[in-house]
C-alpha positions in Angstrom: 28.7 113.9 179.8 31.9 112.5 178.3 34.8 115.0 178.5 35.5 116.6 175.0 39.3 117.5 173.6 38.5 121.2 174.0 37.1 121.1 177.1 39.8 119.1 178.4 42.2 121.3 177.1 40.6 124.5 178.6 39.7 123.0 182.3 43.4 121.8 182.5 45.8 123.4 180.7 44.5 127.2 179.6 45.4 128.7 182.6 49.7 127.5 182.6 49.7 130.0 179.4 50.7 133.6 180.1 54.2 134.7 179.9 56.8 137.5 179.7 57.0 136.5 176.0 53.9 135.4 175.3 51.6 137.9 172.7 49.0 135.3 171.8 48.3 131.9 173.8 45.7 128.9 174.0 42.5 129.2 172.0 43.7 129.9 168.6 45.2 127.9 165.9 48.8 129.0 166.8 50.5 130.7 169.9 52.4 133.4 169.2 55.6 134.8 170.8 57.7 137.3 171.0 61.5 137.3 171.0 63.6 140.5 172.6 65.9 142.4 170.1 68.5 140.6 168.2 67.9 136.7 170.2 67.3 134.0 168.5 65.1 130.9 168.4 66.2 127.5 170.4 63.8 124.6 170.2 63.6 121.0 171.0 61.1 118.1 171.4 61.1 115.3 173.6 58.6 112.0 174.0 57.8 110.2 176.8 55.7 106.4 176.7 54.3 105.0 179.4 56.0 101.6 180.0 59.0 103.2 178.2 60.4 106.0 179.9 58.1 105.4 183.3 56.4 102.6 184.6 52.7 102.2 184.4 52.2 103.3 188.1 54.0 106.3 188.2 51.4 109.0 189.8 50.5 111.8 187.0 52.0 114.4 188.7 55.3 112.8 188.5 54.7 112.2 185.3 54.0 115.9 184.0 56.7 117.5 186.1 59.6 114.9 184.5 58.3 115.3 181.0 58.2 119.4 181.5 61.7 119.1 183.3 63.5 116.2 180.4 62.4 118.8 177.2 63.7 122.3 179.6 66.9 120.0 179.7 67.6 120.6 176.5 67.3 124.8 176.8 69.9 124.1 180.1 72.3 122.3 177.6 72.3 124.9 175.0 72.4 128.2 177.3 68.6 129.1 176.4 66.1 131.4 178.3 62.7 129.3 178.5 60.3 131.3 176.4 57.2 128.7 176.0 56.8 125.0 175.6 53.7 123.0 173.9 52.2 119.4 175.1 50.9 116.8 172.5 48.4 114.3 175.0 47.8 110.8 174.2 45.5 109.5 176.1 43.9 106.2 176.8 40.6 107.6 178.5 39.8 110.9 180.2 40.1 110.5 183.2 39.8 113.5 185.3 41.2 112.7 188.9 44.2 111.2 186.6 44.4 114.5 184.4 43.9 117.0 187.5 46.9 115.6 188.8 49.3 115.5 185.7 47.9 118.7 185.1 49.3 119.9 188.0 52.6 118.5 187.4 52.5 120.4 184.5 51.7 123.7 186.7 54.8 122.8 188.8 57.6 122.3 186.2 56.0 125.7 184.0 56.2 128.0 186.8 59.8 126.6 188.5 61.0 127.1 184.8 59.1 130.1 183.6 57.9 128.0 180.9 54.2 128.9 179.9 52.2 126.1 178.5 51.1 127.8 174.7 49.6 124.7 172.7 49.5 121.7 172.0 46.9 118.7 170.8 45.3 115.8 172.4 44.0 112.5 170.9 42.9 108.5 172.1 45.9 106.0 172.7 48.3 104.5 175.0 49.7 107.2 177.5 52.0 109.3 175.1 53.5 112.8 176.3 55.4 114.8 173.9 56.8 118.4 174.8 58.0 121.1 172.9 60.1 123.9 174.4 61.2 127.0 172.8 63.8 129.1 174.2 66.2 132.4 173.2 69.9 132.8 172.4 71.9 135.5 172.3 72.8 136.4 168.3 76.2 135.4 168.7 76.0 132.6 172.1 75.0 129.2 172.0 76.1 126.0 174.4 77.5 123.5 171.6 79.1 120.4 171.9 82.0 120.7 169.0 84.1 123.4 170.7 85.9 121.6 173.1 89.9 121.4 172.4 92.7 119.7 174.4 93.2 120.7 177.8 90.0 122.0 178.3 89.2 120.3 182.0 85.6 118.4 182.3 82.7 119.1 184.9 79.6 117.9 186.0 76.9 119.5 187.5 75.1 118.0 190.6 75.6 114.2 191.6 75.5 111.8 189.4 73.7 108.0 188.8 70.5 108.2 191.5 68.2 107.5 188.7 69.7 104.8 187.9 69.7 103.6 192.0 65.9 104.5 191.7 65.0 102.0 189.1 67.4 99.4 190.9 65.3 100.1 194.1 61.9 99.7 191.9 63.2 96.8 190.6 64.0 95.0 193.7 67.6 94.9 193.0 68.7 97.3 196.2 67.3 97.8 198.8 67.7 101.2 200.7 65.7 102.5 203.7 62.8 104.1 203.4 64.3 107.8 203.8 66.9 106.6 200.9 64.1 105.4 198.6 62.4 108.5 198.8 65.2 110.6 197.7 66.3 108.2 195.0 62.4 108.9 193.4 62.8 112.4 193.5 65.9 112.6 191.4 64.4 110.0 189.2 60.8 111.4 188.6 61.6 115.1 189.7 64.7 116.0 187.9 65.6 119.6 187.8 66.5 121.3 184.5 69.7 123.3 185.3 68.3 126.2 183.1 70.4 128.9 185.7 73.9 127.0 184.9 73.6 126.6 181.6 73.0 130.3 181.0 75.7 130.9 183.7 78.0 129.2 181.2 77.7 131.2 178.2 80.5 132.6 176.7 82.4 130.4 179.3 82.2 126.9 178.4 83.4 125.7 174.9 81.5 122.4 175.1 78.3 121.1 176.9 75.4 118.8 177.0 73.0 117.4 179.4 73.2 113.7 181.1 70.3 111.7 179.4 71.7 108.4 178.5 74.3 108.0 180.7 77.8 110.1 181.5 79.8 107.9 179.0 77.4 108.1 176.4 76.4 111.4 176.6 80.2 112.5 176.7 81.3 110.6 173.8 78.9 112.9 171.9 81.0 116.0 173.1 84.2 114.0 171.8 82.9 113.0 168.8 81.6 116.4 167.9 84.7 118.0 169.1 87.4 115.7 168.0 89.1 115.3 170.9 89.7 112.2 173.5 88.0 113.0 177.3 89.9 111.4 180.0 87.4 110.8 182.9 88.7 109.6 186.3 85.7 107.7 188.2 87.4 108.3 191.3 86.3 112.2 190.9 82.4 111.4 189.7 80.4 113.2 192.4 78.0 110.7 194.1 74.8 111.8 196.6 75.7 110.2 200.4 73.0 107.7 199.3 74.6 106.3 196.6 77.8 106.4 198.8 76.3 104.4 201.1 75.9 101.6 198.7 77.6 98.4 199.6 79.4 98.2 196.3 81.7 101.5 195.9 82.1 99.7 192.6 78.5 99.2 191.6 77.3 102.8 192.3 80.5 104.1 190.3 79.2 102.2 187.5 75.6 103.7 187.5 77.6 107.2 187.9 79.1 106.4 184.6 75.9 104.7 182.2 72.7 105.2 184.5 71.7 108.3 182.9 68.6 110.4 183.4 70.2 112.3 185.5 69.5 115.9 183.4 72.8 117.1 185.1 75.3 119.4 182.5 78.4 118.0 181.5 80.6 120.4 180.3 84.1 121.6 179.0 86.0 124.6 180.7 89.5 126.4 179.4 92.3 125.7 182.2 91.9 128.2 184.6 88.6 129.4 184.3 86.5 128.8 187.0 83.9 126.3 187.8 80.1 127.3 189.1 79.4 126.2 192.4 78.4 122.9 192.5 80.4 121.6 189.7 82.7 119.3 189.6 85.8 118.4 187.8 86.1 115.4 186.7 88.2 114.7 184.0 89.9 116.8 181.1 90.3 116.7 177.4 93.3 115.0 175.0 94.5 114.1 172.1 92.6 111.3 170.4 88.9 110.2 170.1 86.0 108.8 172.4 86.0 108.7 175.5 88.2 106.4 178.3 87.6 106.0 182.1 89.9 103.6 182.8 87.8 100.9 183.4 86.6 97.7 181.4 83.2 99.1 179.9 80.9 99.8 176.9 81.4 103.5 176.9 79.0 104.0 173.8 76.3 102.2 175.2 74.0 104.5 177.1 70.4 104.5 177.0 69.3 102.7 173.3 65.7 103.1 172.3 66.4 100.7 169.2 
């Protein structure tokens, strides 16, 4: 018997719905949520296409996890608390050893997040994954990226540009040893949303965003909005040993710097206040406009999906 929307919906995804927030989920024509005293409302969307944003043979699990992990991104950059999320399917064909498995990718990312699963819709097309996530603010705190002023020193979170060695190593242009490899697809199809940092950073940071399209790119947007110049020295970018062990120093600085879907934070501190563990400092804020590492490339260019 051929699998129907709603009973697609309810064997896979019904269950990822309860939450500290959540008053009303799956099963009615809205979810409905409840906010603690005086918060606010954050929300973003994000959508992923196979062939796009993952290769064809990605295994579904991945797959649910990343999308989950890209949209929570988002809360991370802006200081949110998850408070729900909702998942628009496209789908080819049901299949359900495919959909047991994304599903459970799904189940992963939700409960590593605290994210409940509230709503969504699913429909016939090429593999299309679109996820919503809603998160709360403090009334008067918010992670923005115009705040930054000169001085202010520059950090990153994590390490940076193994996303980028992941697609290099699925395209055949590296090759690293098996061990290597396998950490290079985790950071690529498991990033982690640094939900606990950006809320660590509240009322701290004056400027932040997270690492989508690249370090250059995604910083030129926290100089653009802030009017200042940021002043990056590559020398200071923090690389995993495994992009250290590269044979070109030079080549995996460069996937540091534009590589991007890394979903690490880069942010803006006053001098003197003190960095999170696990940040790094990697640069600082000046007078002028965009954004200069000192090296002969297209900082703008990033990730273009156009």
């Amino acid at each position: 018997m051929p699998l129907t929307e709603f009973t697609l919906i309810y064997r896979y995804f019904s269950a990822l719905g309860r939450g500290e927030g959540v008053h009303l989920s799956v099963g009615d024509d809205c979810a409905i949520l409840g906010l603690k005293p005086g918060e606010r409302l954050a929300t973003s969307v994000d959508t992923m296409v196979e062939g796009v944003h993952f290769p064809a043979d990605t295994f579904p699990e991945d797959i649910g996890f990343r999308a989950v992990s890209v949209a929570a991104s988002d809360l991370a950059a802006m200081g949110a608390r998850p408070l729900a999320m909702t998942l628009a399917l496209t789908l080819p064909a049901a299949d359900e050893l495919w959909l047991h498995a994304f599903s459970q990718g799904i189940a992963d990312a939700a409960a590593q997040y605290q994210l409940p699963l509230v709503g969504g819709d699913t429909t016939r097309g090429p593999l299309t994954i679109t996820v919503q996530v809603l998160g709360a603010l403090p009334p008067a705190q918010a992670l923005l990226r115009g705040g930054a002023s000169r001085g202010d020193e520059l950090y990153v979170s994590g390490t940076l540009g193994d996303a980028a060695g992941a697609l290099a190593f699925l395209s055949g242009d590296w090759r690293p040893s098996p061990e290597e490899a396998e950490y290079l697809l985790d950071r690529l199809n498991r990033p982690r949303a640094r939900i606990e940092l950006g809320r660590e950073l509240l009322g701290k940071a004056t400027a932040a965003i997270d690492i989508s399209d690249g370090l250059l790119a995604d910083a030129g947007h926290i100089a653009a909005a802030s009017g200042i110049r940021l002043d990056i020295d590559p020398l200071l970018l923090p690389l995993s040993p495994v992009l250290k062990a590269h044979p070109s120093p030079e080549q995996a600085r460069l996937w540091a710097l534009t590589g991007g879907d890394d979903y690490e934070l880069c942010f803006c501190l006053p001098p003197g206040e003190a960095a999170p563990s696990g940040c790094t400092r990697i640069g600082r804020a000046v007078a002028g406009i965009g954004v200069d590492c000192g090296l002969d490339i297209d900082v703008a260019a990033g990730y273009r999906h156009f």
